[in-house]
C-alpha positions in Angstrom: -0.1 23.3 -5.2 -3.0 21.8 -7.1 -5.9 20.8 -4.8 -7.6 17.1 -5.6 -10.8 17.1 -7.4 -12.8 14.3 -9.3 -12.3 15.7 -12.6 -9.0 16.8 -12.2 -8.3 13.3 -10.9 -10.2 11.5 -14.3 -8.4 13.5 -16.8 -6.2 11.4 -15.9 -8.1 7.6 -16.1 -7.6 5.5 -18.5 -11.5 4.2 -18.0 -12.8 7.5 -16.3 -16.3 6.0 -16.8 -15.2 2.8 -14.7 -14.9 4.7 -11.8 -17.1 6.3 -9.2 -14.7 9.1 -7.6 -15.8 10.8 -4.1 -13.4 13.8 -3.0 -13.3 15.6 0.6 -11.8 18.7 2.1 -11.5 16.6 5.3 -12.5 13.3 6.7 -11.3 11.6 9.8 -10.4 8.5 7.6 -11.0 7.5 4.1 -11.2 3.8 5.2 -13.7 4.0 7.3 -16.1 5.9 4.6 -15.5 3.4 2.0 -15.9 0.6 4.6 -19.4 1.4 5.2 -20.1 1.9 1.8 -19.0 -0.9 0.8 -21.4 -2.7 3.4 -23.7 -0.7 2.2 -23.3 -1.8 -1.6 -21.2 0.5 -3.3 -19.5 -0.9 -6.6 -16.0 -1.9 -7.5 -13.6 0.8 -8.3 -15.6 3.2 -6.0 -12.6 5.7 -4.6 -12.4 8.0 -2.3 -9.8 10.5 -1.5 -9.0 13.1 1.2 -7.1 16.4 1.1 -6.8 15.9 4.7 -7.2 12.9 7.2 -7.4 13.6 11.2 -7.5 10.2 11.8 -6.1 8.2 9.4 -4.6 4.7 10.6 -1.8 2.0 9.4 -1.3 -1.0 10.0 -1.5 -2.7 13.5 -3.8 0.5 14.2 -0.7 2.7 14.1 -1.3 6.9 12.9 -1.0 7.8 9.5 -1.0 11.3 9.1 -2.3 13.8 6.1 -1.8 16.8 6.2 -3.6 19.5 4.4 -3.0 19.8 0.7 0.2 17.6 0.4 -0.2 14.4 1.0 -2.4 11.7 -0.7 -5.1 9.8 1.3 -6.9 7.4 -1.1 -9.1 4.0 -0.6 -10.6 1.9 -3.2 -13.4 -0.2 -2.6 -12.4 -3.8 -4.2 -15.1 -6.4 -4.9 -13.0 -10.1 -5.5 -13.9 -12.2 -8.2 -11.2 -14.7 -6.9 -11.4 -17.1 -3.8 -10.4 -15.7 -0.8 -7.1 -18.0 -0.3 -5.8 -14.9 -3.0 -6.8 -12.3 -1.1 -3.6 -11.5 0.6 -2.1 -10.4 -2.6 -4.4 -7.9 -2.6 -2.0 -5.5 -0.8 0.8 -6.4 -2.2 -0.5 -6.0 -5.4 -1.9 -2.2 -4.5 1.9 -1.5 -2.8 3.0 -2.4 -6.8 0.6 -0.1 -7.9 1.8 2.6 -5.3 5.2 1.6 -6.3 4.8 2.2 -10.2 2.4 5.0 -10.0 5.4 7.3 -8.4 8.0 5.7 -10.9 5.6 7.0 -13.8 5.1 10.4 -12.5 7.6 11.7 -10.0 10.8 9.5 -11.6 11.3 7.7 -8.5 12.4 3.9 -8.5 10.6 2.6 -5.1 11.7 -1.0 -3.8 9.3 -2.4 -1.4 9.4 -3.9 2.3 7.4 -6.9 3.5 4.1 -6.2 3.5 3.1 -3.2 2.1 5.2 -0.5 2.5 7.4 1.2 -1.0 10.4 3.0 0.3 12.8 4.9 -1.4 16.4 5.7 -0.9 15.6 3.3 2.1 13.1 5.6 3.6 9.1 5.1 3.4 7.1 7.4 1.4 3.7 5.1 1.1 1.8 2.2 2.9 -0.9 0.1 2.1 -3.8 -0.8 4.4 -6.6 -3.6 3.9 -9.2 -4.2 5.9 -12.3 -5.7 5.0 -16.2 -5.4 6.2 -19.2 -7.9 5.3 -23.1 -6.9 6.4 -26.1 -9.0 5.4 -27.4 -6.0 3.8 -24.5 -5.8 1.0 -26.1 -7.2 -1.7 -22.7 -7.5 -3.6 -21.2 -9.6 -1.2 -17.9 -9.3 0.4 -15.5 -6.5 -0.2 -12.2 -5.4 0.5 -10.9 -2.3 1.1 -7.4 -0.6 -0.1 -6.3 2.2 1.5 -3.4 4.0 0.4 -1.2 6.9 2.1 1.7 8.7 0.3 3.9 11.8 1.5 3.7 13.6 -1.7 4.3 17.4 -1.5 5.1 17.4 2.6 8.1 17.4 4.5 10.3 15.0 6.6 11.2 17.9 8.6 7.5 18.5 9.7 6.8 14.5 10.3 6.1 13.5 14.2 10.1 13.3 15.5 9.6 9.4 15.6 9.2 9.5 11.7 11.9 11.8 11.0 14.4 9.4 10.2 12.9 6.4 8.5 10.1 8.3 6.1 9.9 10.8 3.7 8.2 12.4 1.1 8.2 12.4 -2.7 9.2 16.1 -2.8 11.9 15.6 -0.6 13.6 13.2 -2.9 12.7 14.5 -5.9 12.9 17.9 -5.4 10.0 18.8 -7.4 6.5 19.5 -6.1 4.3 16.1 -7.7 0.7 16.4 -9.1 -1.4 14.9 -6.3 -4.6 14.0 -9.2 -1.8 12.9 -11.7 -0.4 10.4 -9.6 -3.7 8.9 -8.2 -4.8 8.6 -11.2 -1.8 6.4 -12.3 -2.0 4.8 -9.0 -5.9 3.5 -9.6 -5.1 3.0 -13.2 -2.0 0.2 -12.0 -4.5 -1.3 -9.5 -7.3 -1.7 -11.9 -4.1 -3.2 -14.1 -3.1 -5.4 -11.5 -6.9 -6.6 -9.9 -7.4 -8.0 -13.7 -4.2 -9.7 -14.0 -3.7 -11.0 -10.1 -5.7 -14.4 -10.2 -3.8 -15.6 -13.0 -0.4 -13.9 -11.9 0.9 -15.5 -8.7 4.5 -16.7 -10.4 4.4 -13.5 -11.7 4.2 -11.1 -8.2 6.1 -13.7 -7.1 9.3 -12.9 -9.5 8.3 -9.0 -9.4 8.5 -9.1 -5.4 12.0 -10.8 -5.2 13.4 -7.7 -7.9 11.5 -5.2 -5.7 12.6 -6.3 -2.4 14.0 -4.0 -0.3 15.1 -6.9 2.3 15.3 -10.4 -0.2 18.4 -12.3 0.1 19.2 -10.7 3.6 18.7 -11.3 7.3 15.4 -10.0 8.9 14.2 -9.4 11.9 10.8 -9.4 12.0 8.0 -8.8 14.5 4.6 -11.4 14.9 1.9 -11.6 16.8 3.8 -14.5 18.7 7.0 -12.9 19.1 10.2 -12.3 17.3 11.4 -14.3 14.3 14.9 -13.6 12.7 15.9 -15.3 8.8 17.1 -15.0 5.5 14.5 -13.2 3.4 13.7 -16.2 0.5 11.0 -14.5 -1.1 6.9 -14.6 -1.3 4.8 -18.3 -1.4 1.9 -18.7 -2.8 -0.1 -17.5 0.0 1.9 -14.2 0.4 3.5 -15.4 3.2 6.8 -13.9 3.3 9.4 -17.4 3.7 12.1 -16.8 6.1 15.2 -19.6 6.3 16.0 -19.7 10.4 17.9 -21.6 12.4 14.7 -24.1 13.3 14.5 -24.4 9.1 11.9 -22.7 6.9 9.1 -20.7 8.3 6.0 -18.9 6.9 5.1 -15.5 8.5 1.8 -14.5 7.6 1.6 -11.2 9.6 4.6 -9.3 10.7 6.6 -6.2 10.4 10.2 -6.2 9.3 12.1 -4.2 12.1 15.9 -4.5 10.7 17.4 -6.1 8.3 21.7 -6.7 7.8 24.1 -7.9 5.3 23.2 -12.3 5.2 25.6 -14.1 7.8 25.6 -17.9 8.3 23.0 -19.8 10.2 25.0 -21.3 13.0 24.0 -22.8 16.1 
């Protein structure tokens, strides 16, 4: 298997010049690094990727793990030219990106769940993780943070037991051992696609989320901070709140993660 390298990674690019590319053998997490430099001043599309995380994090502070030479660790340091009420998107914009990126180069059509996550024949393969850091010494102001994790060239079998069932790997369902440099290149090039296009594109992500839905149209069950919410699935507003239809009436869940979802049956009381 091909190891990552900046070059290897550009060839690919459609603006290699754009982009200021840092590689590692191993780093605990590629967040963190581009988190502080990022407060430190680094530029938009500054990347950094990782042949091997030991500890690289989800969402809600979870483990996400990367392997040596067959999975794809990758943050990108994001510098908004749009107000911050659009910064949600952000994620959900990178998760299309993630989404595409494997469609272009492994043949895979992924559907996404609420927030972040691309799964494929119902089982995840990549997540999406922002987080953001400010310091008075940034003289570039704020700046977000994308990290990305995808199972590339591993194997379900060798996921944690907990995994085993609900993730796998691009190999696994494609059967073919992916170029890890080929598809982050395609996955920065869709994100620098989509970070131009996103402030004027809400209606837009809004119509591409609802046909890549993995869960739209059906009941949810989802996990909040505040407890347990259950609905119909009606799509994205334009905050990126995902709008569920309960039995109270509509609701708005900001932060969440979908634990089930089933065929829609009426709201009754």
């Amino acid at each position: 298997m091909a190891g990552l390298s900046a070059d290897a990674v550009k060839v690919g690019l459609t603006d290699p010049a754009a982009w200021r590319l840092h590689v590692f053998d191993e780093v605990p997490s590629t967040n963190t690094l581009a988190l502080d430099l990022a407060a430190a001043g680094a530029p938009e599309r500054t990347a950094l990727l990782a042949d091997s995380q030991t500890a690289g994090r989800g969402r809600g502070g979870r483990e996400w793990r990367t392997p040596p030479g067959v999975a794809l660790a990758l943050s990108v340091i994001i510098r908004p030219r749009f107000t911050s009420d659009l910064w949600p998107w952000i994620g959900l914009a990178a998760a299309f990106a993630v989404r595409d990126g494997i469609e272009r180069v492994a043949r895979l059509r992924g559907m996404l769940k609420w927030p972040n996550d691309v799964l494929i024949s119902g089982r995840k393969v990549a997540g999406v993780l922002m987080e953001s850091r400010f310091h008075q010494s940034d003289p570039s102001g704020g700046a977000v943070v994308v990290g990305i994790g995808v199972n590339v060239n591993n194997r379900a079998a060798a996921f944690p037991e907990a995994f085993r069932d609900t993730a796998a790997s691009v190999l696994d369902l494609s059967g073919v051992v992916t170029d890890r440099n080929e598809l982050a290149a395609a996955i920065l090039n869709g994100l620098d696609h989509e970070m131009r296009s996103l402030p004027g594109a809400i209606g837009t992500y809004q119509d591409r989320w609802r046909t890549m839905s993995a869960t739209f149209g059906t009941m949810v069950t989802i996990s909040t901070p505040t407890g347990v919410v259950e609905g119909i699935d009606r799509g994205l507003d334009a905050q990126a709140r995902l709008i569920l239809d309960t039995r109270e009436g509509e609701r708005a869940i900001h932060t969440g993660d979908v634990l089930q979802c089933r065929t829609v049956a009426p709201l009754v009381g």
